[in-house]
N, C-alpha and C positions, 0 to 999 in steps of 0.2 A: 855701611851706615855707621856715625858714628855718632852713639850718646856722649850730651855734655849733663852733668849734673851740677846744683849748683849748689854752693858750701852752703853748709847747716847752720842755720841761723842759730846762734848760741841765747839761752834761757838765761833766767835771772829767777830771783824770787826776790821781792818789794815789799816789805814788812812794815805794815802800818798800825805803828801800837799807839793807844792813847786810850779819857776816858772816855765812858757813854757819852753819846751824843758832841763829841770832841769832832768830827765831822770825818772820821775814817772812809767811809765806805762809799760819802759824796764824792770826797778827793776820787777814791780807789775805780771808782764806775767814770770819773772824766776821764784820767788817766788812761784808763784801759781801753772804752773808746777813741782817743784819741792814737792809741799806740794800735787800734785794729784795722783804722782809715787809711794807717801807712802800712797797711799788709803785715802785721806783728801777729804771731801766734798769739793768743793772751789768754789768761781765764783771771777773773776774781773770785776769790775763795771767803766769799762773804762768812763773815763769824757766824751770824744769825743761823743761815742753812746751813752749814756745817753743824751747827749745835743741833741742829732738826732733824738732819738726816745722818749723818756720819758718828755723832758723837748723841744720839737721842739714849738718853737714860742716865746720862750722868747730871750731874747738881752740881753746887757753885763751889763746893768742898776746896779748900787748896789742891789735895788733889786729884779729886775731877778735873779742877781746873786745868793742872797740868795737864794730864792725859789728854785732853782735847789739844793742848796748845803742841802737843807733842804729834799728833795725829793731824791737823792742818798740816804741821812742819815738814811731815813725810809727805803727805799729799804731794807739798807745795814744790819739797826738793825732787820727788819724782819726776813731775812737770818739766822744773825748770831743769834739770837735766836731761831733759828731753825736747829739749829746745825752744819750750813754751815763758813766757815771759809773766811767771805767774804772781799777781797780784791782791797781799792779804791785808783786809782793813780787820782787827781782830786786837779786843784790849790787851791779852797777853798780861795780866797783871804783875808776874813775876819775874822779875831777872833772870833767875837762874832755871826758867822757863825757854826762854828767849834764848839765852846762852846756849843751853843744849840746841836747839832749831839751827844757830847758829855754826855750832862747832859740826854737824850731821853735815850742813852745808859745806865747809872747808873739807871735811874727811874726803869728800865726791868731788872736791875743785867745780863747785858751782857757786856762783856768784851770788852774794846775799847782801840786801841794801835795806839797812833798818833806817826807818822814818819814825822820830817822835813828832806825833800828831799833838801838839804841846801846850792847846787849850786849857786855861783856869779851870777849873768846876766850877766857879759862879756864871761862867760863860755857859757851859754846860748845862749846868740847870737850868740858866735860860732858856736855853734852845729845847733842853728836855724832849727830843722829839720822838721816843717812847711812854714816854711818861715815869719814868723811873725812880726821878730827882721829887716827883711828887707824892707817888706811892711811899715811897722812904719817908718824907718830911709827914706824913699825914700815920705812918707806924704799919703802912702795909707788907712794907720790903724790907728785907734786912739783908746785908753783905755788899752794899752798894759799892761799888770799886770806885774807890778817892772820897766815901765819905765814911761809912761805917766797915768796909772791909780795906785790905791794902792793893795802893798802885806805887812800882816800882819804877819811874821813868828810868829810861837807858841812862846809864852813863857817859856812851862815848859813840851817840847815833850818827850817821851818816848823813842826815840831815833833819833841822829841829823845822814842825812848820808851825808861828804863830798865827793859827785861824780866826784867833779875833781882832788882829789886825789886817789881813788878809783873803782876799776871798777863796772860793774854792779852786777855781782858775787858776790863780796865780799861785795856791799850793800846788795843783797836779802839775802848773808849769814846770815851777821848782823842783820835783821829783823827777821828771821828764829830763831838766837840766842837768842833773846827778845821773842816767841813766847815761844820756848821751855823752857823757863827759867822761864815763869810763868804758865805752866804745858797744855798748848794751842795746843801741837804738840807733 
């Protein structure tokens, strides 16, 4: 009797930085559905839970901040070098937050696709769908990332998505189109 195995589907990790309410995590959950209908290993490594479960006890500190963005990043590179297709909607406010998540990735030759989710903050605040943008405006919140604390957009991302021109569809399309383009899907 002779076993056939069949090649190991190779991981990614999909990095979706922007601000609150910039629509990370809508894109991140179509996407991931849609890559789980075609038989993809997938996980989404939502910011929110992560910060609840994985990283519960730290605060908005720079670096808290890190730590947590450094701790997704291992998660995430785990995963995807293990052949899960893992996708992060996660502000990331820092660059050279990102960069290390980044360089961890190339050390292990896994494949890493930063997406700036590249929404306004007036869009944002529109949408506000925490409530965040209003707690700050009314003096309840302070460290708001893109109003009163910093957001660093990527420099040289892999692909930029405008959400307020766009809908979420046709972002996670877009992503999807970058995946498949460099042989990930």
């Amino acid at each position: 009797m002779r076993m056939t195995t069949t090649p190991r589907t190779r991981g990614a990790t999909v990095w979706l930085t922007g601000l609150p309410s910039a629509g990370k995590t809508t894109i991140a959950r179509l996407l991931g559905d849609r890559l789980r209908t075609e038989g993809h290993r997938v996980e989404v490594l939502d910011g929110d839970e992560i910060r609840r479960f994985l990283s519960a006890g730290l605060g908005f500190s720079r670096e808290d901040r890190n730590t947590n963005v450094q701790r997704i990043g291992l998660v995430s590179e785990v995963l995807a070098r293990n052949g899960v297709l893992s996708v992060v909607p996660v502000i990331a406010p820092y660059a050279d937050s990102r960069e290390a998540v980044r360089k961890r990735h190339e050390a292990s030759g896994t494949p890493y696709v930063e997406v700036h989710v590249a929404t306004p903050v007036e869009v944002c605040s529109e949408r506000d769908v925490k409530g965040l943008y209003a707690r700050q405006a009314a003096g309840r919140l302070t460290g708001l990332t893109g109003v009163d604390d910093p957001y660093e957009p990527p420099s040289d991302p892999s692909l930029v998505l405008p959400t307020q021109v766009q809908s979420p569809q046709e972002s996670a399309d877009a992503v999807y189109a970058v995946l498949a383009e460099r042989g990930l899907v």
